[in-house]
OpenMM code with the backbone's topology and positions (N, CA, C; nanometers):
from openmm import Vec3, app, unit

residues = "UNK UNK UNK UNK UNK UNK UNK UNK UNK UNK UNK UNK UNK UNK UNK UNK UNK UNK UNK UNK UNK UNK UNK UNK UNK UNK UNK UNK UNK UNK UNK UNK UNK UNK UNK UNK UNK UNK UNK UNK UNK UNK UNK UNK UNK UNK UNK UNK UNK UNK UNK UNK UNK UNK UNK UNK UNK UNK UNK UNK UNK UNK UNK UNK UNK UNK UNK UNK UNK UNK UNK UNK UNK UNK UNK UNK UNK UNK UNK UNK UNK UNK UNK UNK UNK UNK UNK UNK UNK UNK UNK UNK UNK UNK UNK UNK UNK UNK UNK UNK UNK UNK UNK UNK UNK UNK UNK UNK UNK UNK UNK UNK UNK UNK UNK UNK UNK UNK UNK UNK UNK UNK UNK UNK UNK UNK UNK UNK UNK UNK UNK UNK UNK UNK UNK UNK UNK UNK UNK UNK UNK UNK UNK UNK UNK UNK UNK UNK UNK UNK UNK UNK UNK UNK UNK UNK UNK UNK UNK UNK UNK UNK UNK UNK UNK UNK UNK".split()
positions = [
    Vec3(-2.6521, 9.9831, -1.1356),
    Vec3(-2.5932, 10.1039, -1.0800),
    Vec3(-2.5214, 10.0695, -0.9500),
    Vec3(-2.4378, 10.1796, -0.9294),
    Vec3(-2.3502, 10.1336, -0.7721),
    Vec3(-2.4201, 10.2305, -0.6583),
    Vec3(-2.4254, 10.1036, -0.5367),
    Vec3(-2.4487, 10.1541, -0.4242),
    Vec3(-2.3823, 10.2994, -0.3836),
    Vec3(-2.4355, 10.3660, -0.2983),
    Vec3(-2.3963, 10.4963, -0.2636),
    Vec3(-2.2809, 10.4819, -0.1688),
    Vec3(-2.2867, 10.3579, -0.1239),
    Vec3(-2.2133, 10.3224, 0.0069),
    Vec3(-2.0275, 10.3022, -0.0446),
    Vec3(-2.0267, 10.2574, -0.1744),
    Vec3(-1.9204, 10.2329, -0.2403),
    Vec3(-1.8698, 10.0929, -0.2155),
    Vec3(-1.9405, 10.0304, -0.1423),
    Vec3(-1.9007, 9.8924, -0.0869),
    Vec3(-1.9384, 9.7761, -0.1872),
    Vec3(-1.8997, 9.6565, -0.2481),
    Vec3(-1.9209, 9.6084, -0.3660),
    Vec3(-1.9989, 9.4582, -0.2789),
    Vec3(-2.0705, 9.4581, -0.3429),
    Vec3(-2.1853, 9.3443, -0.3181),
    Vec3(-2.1639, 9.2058, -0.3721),
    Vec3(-2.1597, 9.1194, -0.3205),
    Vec3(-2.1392, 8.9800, -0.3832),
    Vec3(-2.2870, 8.9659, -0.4651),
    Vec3(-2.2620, 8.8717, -0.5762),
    Vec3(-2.3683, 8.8549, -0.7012),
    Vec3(-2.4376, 8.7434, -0.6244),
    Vec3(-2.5544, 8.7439, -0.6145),
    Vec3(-2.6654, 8.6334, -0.6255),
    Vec3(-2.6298, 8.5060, -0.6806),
    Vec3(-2.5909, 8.4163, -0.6096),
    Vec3(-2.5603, 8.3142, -0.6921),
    Vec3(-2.6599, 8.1763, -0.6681),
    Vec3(-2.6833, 8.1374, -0.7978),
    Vec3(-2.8004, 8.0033, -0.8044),
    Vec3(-2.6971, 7.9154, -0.8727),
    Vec3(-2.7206, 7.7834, -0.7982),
    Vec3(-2.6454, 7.6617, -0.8470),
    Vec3(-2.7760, 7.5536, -0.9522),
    Vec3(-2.7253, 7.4763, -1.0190),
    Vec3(-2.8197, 7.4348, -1.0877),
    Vec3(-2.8694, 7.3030, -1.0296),
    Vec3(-2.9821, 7.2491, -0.9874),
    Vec3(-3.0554, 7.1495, -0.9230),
    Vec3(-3.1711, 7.1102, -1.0411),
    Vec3(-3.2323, 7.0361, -0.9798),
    Vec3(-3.3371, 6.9665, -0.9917),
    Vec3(-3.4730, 7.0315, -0.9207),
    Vec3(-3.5788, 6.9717, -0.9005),
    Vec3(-3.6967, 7.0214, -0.8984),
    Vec3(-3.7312, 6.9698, -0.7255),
    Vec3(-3.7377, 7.0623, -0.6019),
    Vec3(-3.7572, 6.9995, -0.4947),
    Vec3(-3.9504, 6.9068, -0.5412),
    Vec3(-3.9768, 6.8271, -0.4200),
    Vec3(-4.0665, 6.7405, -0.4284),
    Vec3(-4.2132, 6.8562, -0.4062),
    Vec3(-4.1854, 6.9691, -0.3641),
    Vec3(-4.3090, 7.0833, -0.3629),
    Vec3(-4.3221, 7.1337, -0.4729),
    Vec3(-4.2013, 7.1554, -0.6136),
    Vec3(-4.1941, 7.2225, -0.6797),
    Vec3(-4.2923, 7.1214, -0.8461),
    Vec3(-4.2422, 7.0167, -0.8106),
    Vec3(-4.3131, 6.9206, -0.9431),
    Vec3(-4.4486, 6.9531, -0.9379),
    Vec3(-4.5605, 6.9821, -1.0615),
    Vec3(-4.6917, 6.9765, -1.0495),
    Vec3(-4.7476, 6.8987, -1.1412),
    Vec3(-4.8576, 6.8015, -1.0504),
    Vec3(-4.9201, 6.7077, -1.1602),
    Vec3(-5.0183, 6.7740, -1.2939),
    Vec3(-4.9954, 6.6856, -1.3633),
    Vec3(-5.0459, 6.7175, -1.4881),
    Vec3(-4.9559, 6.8536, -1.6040),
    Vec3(-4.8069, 6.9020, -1.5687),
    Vec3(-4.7280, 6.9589, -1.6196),
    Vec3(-4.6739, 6.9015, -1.7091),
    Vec3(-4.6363, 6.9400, -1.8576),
    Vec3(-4.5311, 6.8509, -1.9356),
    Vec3(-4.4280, 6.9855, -1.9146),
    Vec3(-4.2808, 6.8982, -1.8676),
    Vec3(-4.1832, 6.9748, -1.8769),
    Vec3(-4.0891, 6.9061, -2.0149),
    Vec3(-4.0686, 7.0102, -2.0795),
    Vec3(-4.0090, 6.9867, -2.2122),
    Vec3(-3.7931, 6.9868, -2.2330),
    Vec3(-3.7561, 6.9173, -2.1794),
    Vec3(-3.6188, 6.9325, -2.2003),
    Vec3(-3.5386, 6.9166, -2.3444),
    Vec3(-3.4554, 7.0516, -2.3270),
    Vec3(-3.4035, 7.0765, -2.4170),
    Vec3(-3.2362, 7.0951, -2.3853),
    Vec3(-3.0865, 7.1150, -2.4311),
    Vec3(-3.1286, 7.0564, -2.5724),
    Vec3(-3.1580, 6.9312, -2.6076),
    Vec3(-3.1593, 6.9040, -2.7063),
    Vec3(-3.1994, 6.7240, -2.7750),
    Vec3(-3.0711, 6.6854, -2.7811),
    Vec3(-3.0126, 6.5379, -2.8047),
    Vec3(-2.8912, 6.4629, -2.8325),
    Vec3(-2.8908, 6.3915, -2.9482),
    Vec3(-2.7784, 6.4134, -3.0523),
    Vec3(-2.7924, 6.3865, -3.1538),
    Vec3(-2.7297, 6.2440, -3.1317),
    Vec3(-2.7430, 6.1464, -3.1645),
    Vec3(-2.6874, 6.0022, -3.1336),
    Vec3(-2.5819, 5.9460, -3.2964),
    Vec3(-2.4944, 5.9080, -3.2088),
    Vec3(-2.3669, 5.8648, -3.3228),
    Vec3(-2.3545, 5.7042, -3.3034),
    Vec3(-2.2884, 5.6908, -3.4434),
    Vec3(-2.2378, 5.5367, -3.4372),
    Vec3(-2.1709, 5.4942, -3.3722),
    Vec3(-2.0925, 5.5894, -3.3282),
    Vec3(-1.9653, 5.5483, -3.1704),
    Vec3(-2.0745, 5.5535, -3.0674),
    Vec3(-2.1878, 5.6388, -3.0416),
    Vec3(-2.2664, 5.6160, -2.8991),
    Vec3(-2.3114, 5.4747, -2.8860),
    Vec3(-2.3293, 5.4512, -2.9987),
    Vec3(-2.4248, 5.2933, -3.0425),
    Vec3(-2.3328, 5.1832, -2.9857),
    Vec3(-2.2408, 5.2077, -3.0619),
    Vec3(-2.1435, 5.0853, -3.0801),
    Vec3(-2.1005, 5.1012, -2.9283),
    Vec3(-2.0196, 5.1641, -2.8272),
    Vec3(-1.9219, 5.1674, -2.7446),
    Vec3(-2.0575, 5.1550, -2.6454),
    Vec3(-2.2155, 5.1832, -2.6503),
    Vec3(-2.2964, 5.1572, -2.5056),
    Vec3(-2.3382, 5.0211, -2.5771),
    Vec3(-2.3253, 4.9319, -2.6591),
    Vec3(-2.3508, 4.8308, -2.6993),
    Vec3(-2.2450, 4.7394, -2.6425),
    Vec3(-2.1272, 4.7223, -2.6708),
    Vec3(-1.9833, 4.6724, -2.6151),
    Vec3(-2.0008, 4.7110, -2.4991),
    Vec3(-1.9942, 4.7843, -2.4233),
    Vec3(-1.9653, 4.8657, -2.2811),
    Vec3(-2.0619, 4.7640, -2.2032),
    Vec3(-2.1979, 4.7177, -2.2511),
    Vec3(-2.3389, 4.6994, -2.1645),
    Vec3(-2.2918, 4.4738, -2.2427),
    Vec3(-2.2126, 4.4543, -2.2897),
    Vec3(-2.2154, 4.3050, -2.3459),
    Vec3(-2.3060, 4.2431, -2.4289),
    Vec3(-2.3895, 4.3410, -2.5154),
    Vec3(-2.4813, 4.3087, -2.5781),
    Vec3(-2.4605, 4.2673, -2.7375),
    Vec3(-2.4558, 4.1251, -2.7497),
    Vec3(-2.3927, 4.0828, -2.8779),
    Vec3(-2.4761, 4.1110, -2.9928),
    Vec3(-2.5579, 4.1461, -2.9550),
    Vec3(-2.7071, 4.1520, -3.0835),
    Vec3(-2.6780, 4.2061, -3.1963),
    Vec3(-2.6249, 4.0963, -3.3191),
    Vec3(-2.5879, 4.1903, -3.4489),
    Vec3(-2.7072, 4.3250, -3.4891),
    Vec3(-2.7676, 4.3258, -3.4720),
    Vec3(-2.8887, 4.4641, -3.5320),
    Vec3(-2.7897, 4.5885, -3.4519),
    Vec3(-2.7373, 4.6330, -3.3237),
    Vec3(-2.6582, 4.6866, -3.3199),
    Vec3(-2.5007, 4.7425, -3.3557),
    Vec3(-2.4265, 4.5809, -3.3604),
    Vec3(-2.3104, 4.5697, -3.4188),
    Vec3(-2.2658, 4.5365, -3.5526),
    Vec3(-2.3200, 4.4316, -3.6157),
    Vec3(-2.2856, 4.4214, -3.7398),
    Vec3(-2.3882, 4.4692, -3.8456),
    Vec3(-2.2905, 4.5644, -3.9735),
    Vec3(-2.3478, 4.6565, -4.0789),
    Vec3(-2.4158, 4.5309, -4.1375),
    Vec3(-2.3057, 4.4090, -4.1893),
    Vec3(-2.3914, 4.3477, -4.3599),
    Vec3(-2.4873, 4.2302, -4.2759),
    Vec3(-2.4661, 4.1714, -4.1261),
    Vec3(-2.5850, 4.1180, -4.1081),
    Vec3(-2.7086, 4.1864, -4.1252),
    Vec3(-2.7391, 4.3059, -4.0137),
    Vec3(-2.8362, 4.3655, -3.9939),
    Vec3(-2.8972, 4.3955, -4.1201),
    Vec3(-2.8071, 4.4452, -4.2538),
    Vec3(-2.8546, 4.5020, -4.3877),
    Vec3(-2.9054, 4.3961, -4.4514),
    Vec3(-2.9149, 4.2831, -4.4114),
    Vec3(-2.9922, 4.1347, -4.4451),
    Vec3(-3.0978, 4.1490, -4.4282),
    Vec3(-3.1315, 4.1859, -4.2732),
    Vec3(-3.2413, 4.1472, -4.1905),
    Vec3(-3.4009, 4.2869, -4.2170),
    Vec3(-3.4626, 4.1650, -4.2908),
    Vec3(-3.6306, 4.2867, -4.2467),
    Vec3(-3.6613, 4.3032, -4.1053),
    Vec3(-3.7071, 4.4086, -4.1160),
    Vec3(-3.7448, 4.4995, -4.2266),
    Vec3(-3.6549, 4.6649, -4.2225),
    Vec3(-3.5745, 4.6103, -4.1583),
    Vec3(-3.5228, 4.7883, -4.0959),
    Vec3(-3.3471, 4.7550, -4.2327),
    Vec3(-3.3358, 4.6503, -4.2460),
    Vec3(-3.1916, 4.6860, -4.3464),
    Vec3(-3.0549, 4.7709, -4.3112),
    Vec3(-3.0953, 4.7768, -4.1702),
    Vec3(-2.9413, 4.8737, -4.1449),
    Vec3(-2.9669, 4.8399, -3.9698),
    Vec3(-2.8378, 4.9465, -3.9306),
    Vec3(-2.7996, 4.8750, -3.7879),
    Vec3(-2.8865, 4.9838, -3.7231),
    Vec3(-2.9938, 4.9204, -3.6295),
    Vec3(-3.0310, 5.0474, -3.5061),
    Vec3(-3.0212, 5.0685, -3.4171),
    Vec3(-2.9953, 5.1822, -3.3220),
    Vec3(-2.9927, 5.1927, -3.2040),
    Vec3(-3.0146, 5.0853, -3.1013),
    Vec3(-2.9482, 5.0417, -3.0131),
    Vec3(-2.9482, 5.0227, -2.8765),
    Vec3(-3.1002, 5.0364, -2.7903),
    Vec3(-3.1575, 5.0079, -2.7702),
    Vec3(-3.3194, 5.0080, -2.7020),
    Vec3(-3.2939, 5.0682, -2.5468),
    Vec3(-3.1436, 5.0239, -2.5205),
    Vec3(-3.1419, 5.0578, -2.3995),
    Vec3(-3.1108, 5.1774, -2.3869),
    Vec3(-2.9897, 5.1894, -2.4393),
    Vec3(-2.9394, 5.3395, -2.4760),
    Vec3(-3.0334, 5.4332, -2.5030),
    Vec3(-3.1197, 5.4149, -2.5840),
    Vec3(-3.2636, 5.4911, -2.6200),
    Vec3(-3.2909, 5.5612, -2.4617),
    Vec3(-3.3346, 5.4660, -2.4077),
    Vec3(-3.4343, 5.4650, -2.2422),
    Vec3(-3.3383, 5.6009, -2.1769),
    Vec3(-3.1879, 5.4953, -2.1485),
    Vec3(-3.1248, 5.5842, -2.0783),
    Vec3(-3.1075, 5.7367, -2.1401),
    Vec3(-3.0486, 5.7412, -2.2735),
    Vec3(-3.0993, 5.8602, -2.3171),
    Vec3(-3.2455, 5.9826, -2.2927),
    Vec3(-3.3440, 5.9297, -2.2654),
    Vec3(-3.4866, 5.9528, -2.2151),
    Vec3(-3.4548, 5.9917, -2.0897),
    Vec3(-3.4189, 5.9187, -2.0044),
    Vec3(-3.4152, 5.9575, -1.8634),
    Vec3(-3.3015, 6.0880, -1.8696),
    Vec3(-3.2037, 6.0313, -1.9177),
    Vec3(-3.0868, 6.1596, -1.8716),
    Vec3(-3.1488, 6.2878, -1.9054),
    Vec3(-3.1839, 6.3163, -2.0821),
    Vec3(-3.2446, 6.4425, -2.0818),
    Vec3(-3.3254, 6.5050, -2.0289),
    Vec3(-3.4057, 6.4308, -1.8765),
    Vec3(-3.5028, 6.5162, -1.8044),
    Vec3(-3.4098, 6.5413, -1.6241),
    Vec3(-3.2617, 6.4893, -1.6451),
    Vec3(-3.1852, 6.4758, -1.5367),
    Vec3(-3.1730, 6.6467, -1.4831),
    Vec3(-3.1120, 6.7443, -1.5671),
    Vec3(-3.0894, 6.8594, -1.5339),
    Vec3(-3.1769, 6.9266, -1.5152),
    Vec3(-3.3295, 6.9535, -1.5310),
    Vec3(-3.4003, 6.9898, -1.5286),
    Vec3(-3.4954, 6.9504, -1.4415),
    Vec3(-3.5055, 6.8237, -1.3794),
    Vec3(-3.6378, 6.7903, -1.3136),
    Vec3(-3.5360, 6.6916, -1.1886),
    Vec3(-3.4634, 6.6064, -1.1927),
    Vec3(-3.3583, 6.5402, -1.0524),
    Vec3(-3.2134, 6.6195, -1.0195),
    Vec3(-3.1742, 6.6489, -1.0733),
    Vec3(-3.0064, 6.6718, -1.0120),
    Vec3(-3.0076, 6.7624, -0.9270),
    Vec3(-2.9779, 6.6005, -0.8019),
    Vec3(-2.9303, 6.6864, -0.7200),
    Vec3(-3.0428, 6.6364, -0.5590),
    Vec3(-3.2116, 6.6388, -0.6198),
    Vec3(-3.3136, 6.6568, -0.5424),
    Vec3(-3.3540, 6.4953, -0.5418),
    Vec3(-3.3332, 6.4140, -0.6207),
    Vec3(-3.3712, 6.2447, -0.6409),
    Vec3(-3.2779, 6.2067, -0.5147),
    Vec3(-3.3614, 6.1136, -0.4664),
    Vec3(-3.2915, 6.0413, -0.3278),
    Vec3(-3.2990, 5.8945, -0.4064),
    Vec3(-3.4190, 5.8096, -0.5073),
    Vec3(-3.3569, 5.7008, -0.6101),
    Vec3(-3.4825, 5.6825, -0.7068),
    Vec3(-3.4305, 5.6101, -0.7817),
    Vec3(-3.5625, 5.5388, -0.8487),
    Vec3(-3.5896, 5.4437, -0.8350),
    Vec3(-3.7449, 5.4305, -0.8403),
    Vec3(-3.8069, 5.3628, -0.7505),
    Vec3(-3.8673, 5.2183, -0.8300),
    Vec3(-3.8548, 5.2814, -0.9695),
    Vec3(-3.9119, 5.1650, -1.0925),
    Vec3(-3.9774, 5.2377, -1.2007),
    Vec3(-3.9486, 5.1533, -1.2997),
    Vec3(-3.9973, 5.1634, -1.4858),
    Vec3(-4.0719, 5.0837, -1.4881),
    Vec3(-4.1607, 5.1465, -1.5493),
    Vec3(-4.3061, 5.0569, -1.6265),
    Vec3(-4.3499, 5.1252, -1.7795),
    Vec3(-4.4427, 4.9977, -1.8189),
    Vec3(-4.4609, 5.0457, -1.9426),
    Vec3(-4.3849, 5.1006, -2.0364),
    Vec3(-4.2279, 5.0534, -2.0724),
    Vec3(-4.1506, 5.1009, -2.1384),
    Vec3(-4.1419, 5.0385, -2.2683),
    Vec3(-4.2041, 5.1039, -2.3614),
    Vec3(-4.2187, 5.0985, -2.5109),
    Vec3(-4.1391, 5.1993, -2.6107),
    Vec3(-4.1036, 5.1439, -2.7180),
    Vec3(-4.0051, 5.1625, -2.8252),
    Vec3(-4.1176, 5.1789, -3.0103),
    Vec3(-4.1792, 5.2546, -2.9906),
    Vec3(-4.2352, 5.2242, -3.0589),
    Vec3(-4.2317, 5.2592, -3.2474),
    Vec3(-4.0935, 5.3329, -3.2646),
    Vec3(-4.0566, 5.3784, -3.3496),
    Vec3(-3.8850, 5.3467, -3.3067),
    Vec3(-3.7952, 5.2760, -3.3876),
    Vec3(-3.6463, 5.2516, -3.3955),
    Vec3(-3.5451, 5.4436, -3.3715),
    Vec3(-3.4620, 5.3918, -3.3192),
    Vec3(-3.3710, 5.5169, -3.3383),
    Vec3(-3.2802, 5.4733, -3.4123),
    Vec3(-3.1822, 5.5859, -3.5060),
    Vec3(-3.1054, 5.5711, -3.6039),
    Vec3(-2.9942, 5.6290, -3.5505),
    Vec3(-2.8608, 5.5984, -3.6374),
    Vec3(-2.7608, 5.6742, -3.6115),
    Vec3(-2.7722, 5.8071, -3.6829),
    Vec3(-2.7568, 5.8920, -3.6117),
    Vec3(-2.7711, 6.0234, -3.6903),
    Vec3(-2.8789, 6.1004, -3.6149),
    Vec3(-2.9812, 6.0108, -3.6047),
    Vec3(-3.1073, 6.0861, -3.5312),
    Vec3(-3.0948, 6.1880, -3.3713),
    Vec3(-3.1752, 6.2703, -3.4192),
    Vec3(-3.1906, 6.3682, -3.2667),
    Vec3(-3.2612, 6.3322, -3.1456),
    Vec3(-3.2634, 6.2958, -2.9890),
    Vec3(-3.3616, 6.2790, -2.9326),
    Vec3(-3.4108, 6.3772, -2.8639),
    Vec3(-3.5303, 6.4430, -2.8576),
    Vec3(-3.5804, 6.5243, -2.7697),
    Vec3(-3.6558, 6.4564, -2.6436),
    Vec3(-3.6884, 6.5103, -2.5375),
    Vec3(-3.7540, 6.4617, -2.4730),
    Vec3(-3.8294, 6.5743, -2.3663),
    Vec3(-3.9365, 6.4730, -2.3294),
    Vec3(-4.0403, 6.5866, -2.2389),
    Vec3(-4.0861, 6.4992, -2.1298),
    Vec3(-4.1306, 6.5676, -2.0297),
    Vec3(-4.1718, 6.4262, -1.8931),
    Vec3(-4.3101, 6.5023, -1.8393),
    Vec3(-4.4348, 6.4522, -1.8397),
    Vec3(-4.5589, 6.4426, -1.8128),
    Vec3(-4.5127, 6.4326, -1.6688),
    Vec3(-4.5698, 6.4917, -1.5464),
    Vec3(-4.5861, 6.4380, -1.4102),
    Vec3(-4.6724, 6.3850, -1.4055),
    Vec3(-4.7665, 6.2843, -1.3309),
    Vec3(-4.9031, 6.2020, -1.3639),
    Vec3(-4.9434, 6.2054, -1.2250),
    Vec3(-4.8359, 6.2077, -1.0953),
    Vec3(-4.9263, 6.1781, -0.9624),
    Vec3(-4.7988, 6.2410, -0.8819),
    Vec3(-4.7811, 6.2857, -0.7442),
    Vec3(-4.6905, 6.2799, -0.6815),
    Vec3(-4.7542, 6.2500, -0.5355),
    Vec3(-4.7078, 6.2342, -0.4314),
    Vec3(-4.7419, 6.2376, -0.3151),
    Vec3(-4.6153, 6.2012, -0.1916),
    Vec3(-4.6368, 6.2365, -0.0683),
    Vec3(-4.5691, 6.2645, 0.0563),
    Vec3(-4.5094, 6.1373, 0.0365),
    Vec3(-4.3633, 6.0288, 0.1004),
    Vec3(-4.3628, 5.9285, 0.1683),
    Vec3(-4.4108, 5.8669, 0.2910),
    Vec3(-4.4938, 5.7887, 0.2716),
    Vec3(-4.5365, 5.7132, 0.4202),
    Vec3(-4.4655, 5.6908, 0.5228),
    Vec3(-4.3347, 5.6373, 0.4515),
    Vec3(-4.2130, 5.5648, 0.5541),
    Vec3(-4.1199, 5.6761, 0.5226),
    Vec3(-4.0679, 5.7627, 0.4937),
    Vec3(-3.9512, 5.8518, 0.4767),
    Vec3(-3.9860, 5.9380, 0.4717),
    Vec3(-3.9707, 6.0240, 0.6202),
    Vec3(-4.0298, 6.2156, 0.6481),
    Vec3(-3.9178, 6.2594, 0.5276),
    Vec3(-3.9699, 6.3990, 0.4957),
    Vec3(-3.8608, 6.4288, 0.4041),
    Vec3(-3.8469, 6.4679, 0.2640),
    Vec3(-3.9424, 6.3280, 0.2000),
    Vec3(-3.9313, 6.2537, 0.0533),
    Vec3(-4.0638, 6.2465, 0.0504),
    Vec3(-4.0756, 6.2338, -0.1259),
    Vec3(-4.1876, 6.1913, -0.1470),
    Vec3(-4.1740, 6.1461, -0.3257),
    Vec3(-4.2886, 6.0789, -0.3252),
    Vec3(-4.3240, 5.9965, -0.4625),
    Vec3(-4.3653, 6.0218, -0.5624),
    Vec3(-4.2342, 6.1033, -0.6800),
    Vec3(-4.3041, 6.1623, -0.7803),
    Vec3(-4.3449, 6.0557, -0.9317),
    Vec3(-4.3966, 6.0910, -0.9672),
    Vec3(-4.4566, 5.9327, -1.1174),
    Vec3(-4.4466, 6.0400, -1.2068),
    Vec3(-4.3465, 5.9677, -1.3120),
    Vec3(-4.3643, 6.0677, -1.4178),
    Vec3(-4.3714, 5.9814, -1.5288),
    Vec3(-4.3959, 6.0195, -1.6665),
    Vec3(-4.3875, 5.9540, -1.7649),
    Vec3(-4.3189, 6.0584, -1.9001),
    Vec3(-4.1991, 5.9691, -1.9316),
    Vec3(-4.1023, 6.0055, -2.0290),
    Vec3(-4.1111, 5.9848, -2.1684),
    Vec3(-4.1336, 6.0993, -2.2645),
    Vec3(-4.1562, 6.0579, -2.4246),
    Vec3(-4.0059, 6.1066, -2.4922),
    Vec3(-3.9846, 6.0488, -2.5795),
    Vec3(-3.8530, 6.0792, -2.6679),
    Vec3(-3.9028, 6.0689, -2.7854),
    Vec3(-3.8701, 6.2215, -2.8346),
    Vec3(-3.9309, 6.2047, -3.0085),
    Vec3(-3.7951, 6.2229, -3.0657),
    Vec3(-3.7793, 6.1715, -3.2312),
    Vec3(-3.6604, 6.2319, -3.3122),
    Vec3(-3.7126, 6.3388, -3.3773),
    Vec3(-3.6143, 6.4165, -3.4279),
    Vec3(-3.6189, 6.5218, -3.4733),
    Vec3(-3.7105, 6.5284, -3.6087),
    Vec3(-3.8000, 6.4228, -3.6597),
    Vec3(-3.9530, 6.4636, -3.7090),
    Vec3(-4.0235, 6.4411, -3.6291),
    Vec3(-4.0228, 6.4263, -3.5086),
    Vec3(-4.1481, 6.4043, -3.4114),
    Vec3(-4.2229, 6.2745, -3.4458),
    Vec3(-4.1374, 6.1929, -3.4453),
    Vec3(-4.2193, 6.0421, -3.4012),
    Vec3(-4.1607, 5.9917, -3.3259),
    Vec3(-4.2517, 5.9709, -3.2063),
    Vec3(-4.2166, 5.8967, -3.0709),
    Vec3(-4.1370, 5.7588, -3.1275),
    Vec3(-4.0146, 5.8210, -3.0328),
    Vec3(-3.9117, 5.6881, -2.9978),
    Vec3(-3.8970, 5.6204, -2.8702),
    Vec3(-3.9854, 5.6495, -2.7825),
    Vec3(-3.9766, 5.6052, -2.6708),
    Vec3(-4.0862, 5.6315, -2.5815),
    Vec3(-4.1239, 5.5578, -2.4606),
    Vec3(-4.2138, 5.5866, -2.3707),
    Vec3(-4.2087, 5.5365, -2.2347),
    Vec3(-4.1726, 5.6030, -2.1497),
    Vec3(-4.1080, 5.4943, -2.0063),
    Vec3(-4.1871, 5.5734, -1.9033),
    Vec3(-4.2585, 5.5192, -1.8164),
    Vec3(-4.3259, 5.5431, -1.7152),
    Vec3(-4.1930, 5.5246, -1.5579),
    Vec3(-4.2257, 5.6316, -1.4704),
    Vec3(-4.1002, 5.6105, -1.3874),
    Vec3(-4.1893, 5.7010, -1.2540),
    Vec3(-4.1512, 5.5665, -1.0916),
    Vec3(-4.1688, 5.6662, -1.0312),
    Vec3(-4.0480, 5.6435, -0.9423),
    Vec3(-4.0125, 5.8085, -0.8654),
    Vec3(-3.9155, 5.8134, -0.8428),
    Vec3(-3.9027, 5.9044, -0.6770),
    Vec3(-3.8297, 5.8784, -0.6140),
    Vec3(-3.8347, 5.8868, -0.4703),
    Vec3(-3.7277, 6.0485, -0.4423),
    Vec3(-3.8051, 6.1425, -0.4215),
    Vec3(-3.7251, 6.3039, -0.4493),
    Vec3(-3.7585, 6.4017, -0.2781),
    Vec3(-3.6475, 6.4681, -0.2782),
    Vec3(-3.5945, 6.5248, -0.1745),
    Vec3(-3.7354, 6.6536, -0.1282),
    Vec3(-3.7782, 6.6747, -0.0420),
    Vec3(-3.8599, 6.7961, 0.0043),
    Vec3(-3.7173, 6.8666, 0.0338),
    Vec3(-3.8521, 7.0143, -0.0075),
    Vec3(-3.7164, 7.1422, -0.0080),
    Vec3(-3.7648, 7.2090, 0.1739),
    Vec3(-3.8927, 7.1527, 0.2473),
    Vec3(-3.8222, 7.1348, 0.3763),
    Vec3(-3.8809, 7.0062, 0.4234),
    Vec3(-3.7445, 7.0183, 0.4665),
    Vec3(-3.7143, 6.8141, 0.4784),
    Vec3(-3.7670, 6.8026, 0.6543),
    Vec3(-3.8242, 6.6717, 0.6827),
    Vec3(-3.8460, 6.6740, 0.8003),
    Vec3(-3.9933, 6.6849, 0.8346),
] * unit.nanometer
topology = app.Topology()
chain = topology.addChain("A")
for resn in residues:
    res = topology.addResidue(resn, chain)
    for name in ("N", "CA", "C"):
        topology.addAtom(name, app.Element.getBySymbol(name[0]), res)
């Protein structure tokens, strides 16, 4: 409805960020959506792009030689980075000051061309920085399922994020 005053009000406006370092809570799974469907051009051009000669990515009739998978699969790396990006809009952009390190990064099911990745990020610990007023140390751990839900991925990450009051 309109003010009585007749005077027109500017709209509320929210920009889209990331999660300040007060806002993450341990033991949360945040579930990002949507999923990314992965193509043979994603494969091929972050395969070339990154110098990675490894026929199982690039070549069809080697790889269709090779046991036990018979066809070309995904990129391992591409996988990861895929993992991380889908929790980018939702949980860093914007509030990440860097990352700090990957651990425990397992592949434990192949990705295909064609396949969907979803992904979700467990928080596991966070805490203040010692050396940087400001910031603090969030640990999360990243799962990527395809679209039947078998884990394609698993990357442990902790990562160095902005307080929403800094100082």
């Amino acid at each position: 409805m309109s003010e009585s005053s007749g005077a027109a009000q500017e709209p509320r406006r929210v920009v889209q960020r990331g999660l300040w370092f007060e806002e993450f809570e341990v033991g949360t799974i945040y579930e990002h959506r949507p999923g990314r469907t992965v193509t043979e051009a994603d494969n091929v051009f972050f395969t070339t792009l990154t110098m990675n000669t490894q026929p199982l990515h690039l070549d069809a009739h080697e790889s269709g030689q090779q046991p036990p998978f018979h066809e070309r699969l995904v990129n391992s790396m591409f996988t990861l980075s895929t993992l991380v990006g889908l929790s980018v809009a939702q949980l860093t952009q914007g509030t990440i000051v860097a990352n700090l390190g990957f651990s425990e990064v397992k592949f434990p099911a192949p990705v295909r061309h064609g396949d969907t990745m979803y992904a979700e990020t467990l928080i596991t610990a966070k805490r203040p920085s010692s050396s940087r007023p400001g910031e603090g140390i969030v640990s999360m751990q990243h799962t990527a399922r395809n679209q039947h839900g078998d884990v394609v991925a698993v990357a442990s990450r902790d990562t160095l994020v902005r307080m929403a009051a800094r100082g």
